[in-house]
N, C-alpha and C positions, 0 to 999 in steps of 0.2 A: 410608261416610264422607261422600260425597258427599249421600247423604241428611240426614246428620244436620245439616252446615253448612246446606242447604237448611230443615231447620225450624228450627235455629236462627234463623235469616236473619228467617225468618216471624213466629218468639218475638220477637225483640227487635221489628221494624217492629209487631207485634201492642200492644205493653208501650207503645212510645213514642207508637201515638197514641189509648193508651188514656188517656195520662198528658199528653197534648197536648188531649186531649180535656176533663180536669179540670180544667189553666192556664185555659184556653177559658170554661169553665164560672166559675171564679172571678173571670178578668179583668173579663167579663159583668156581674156583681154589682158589684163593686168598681168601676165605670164607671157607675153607675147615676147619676143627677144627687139623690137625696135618701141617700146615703150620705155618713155623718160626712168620713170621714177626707178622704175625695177629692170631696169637694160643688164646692168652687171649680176644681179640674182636671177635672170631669165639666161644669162650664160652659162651661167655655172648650172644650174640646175640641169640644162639640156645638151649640157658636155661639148661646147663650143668653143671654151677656150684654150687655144691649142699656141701656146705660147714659150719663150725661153726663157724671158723674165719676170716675174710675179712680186708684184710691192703690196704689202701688207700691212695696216695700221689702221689708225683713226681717219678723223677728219683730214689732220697735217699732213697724215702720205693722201691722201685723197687729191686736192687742191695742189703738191710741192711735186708732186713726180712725172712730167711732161714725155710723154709714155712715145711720142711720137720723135724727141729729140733727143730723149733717150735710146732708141734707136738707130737714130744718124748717128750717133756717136759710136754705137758700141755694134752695130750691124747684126744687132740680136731683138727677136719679137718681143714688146713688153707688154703688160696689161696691170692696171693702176684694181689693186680689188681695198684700196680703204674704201672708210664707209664711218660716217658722220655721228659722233656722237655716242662710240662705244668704250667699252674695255675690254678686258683678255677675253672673257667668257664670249661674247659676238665675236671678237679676233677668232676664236678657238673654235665655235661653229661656221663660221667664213670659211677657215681653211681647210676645214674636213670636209664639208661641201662642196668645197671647190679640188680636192684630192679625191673625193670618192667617185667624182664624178668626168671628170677631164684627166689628159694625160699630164706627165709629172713636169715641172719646169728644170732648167738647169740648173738656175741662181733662183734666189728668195730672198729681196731685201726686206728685213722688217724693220718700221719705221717706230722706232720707242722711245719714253719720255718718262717722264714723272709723274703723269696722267693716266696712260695706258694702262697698266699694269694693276688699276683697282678692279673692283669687280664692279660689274653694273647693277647700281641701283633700282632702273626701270627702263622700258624699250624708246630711244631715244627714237623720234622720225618711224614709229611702231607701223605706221602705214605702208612701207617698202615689206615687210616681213608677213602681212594677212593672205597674200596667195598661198602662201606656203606655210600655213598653220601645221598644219598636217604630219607635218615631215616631225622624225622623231630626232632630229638637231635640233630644229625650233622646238620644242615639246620639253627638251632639256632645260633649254635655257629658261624657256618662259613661264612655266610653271612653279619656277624658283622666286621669281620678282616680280610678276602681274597676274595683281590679283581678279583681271577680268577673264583670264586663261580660261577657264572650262567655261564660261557664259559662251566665249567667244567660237568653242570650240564644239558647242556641240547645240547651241541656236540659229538656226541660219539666217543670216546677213546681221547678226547680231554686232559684228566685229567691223562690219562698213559703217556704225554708224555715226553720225559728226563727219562721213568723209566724202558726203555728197557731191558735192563741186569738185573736191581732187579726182574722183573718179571722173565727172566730166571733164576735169583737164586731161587728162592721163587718156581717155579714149581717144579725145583729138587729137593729142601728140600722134597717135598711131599714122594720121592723117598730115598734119602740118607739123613739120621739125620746128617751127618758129614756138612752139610752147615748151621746149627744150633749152635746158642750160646746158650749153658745152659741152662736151664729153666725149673723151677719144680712149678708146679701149680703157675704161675706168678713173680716167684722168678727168680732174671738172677744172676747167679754166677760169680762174676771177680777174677780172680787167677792172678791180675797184679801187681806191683808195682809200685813205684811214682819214676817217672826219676826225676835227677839231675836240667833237662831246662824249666820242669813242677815248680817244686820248686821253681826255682827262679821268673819265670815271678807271680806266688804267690806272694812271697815277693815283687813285685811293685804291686799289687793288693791292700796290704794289708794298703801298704803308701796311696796310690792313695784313698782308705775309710778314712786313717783318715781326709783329707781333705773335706767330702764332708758328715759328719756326725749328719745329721737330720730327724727327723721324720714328716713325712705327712699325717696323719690319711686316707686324700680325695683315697691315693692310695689303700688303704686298704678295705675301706667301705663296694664296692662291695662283695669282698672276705668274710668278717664279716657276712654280710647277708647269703651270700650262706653259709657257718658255719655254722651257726643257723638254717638253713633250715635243710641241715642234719641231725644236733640235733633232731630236732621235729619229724623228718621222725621216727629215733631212739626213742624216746619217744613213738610215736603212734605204735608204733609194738616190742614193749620191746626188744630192741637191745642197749645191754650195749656197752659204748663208753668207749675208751681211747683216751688221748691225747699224744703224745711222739713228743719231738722234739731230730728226731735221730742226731748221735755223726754225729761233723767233727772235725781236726785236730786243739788242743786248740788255736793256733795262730789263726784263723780265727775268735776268738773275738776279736780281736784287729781290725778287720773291720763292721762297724759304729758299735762300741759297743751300743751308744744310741739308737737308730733305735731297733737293737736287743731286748734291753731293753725294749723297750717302747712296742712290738709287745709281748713276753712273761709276761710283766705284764698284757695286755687287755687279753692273754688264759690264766692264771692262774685267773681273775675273771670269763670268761665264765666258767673255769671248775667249779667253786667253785657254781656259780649259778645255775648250773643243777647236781650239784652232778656229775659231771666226776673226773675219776685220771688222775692227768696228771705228765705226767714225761720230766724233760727235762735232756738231756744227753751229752750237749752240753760241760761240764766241767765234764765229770765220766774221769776216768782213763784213758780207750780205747784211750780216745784223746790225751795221751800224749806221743802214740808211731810213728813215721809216717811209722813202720811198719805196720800199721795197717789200710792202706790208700793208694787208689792208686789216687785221689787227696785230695786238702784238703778239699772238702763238700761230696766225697764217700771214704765207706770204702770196701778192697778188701774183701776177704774171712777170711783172717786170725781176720779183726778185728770184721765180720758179724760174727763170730762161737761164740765171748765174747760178743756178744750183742744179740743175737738172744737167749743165755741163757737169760740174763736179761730179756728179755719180757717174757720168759716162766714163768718166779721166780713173775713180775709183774703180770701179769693172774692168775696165783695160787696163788695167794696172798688176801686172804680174809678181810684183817683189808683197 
């Protein structure tokens, strides 16, 4: 009996870091700095990006800030670090990982909304984030809202799994750029436009807010603080701030206009308290095409090329 617990004992320590040994192997890959999925978290993590300007936010700055024309404009290095599907709290491990590790930028646009500012539910797109289990940024975060956290973290390959084929894509990108969406120093270009059935299911969105149109400071709060934390961070290492709240499709103030309200009056006093500019762009022009949109809170290419001047015009803009 004693024998047999004895190779059991061996079987399993044998299994686990045979299968520790293949996490290893894929994290490796997946870490690599010209891989799709995780290019801007393989930068940051290996302190590569050495940059002047730094845009900050969800999805909306991901897709809205044209990092390359940005540039021509303003003669200054950008790097696009949104990231699809978050709130403050991933905002707020993004930018410490990306501070703690790379040198300091000059400017910091952060791009904010109505959206931003909640706290996260659960890890949107959770696949970008499993190389870097480890790190005690991600450990913060995610031990607060997924409840696969410790499975994930201490079974090996327990956290790859359902991700079979992205890993197979993700290794060939290494090889073939063509399994790549767009992306120029954090910038992800959309060339789509807004179908017909997108459209409409908007229009019941937009009913569906007027009925439910209040504001909750309590949902906010957290968000506000990590703001301000930012701010200071900026402050103690002379890094000028912007505020923007980028364009979506004008009708989409017609959902909780109050709400909306209420959260751009509280950033138009922080800016005013720390000397930030802030711009909201939520009623400019661009919003009245839905050419210019491939839904109504992103805009495709066509309407990022009329907006990504305007920040250049804002940046050079000394008064």
């Amino acid at each position: 009996m004693k024998k047999f617990i004895l190779k059991f004992i061996a079987a399993v320590i044998i299994v686990y870091l045979l299968l520790f040994s293949m996490q290893s192997a894929i994290d490796f890959c997946l870490k690599k700095d010209n891989i799709c999925e995780n290019n801007t978290w393989s930068q940051i993590y290996n302190g590569k990006i050495k940059t002047e300007i730094v845009i900050l936010g969800t999805s909306r700055a991901e897709v809205h800030y044209d990092t390359e024309a940005i540039k021509k404009l303003t003669g200054l290095d950008t790097y696009n670090l949104g990231v699809s599907g978050t709130h403050y709290d991933i905002l707020q491990m993004r930018w410490k990982l990306y501070r703690d590790r790379n040198p300091k930028p000059k400017i910091l646009i952060l791009d904010l909304d109505d959206n931003s500012l909640f706290e996260s539910e659960d890890l949107f797109n959770k696949f970008q984030y499993l190389p870097y289990l480890n790190t005690s940024e991600y450990d913060a975060v995610a031990k607060e809202i997924d409840g696969d956290y410790y499975y994930e973290k201490y079974i090996p390959l327990y956290k790859y799994r359902g991700y079979e084929m992205t890993i197979f894509q993700q290794i060939m990108s290494l090889r073939k750029a063509s399994y790549c969406p767009k992306n120029v120093k954090g910038y992800v270009e959309s060339d789509i436009n807004w179908i017909d059935k997108d459209y409409l299911n908007f229009k019941k969105i937009i009913e569906d807010g007027k009925l439910k149109d209040d504001f909750n400071f309590n949902k906010y709060k957290k968000g506000f603080v990590v703001l301000k934390e930012i701010i200071e961070d900026c402050k103690r290492n002379n890094i000028k701030v912007f505020f923007v709240w980028s364009p979506y499709y004008f009708e989409a103030n017609l959902y909780r206009p109050y709400n909306k309200k209420c959260i751009n009056n509280i950033l138009n006093k922080i800016a005013q308290q720390n000397n930030i500019k802030y711009r909201n762009f939520s009623r400019d022009s661009i919003c009245l095409k839905k050419e210019n949109f491939y839904n109504y809170t992103h805009m495709n290419k066509n309407g990022v090329a009329i907006f990504s001047k305007r920040i250049g015009e804002m940046i050079n803009d000394k008064n």
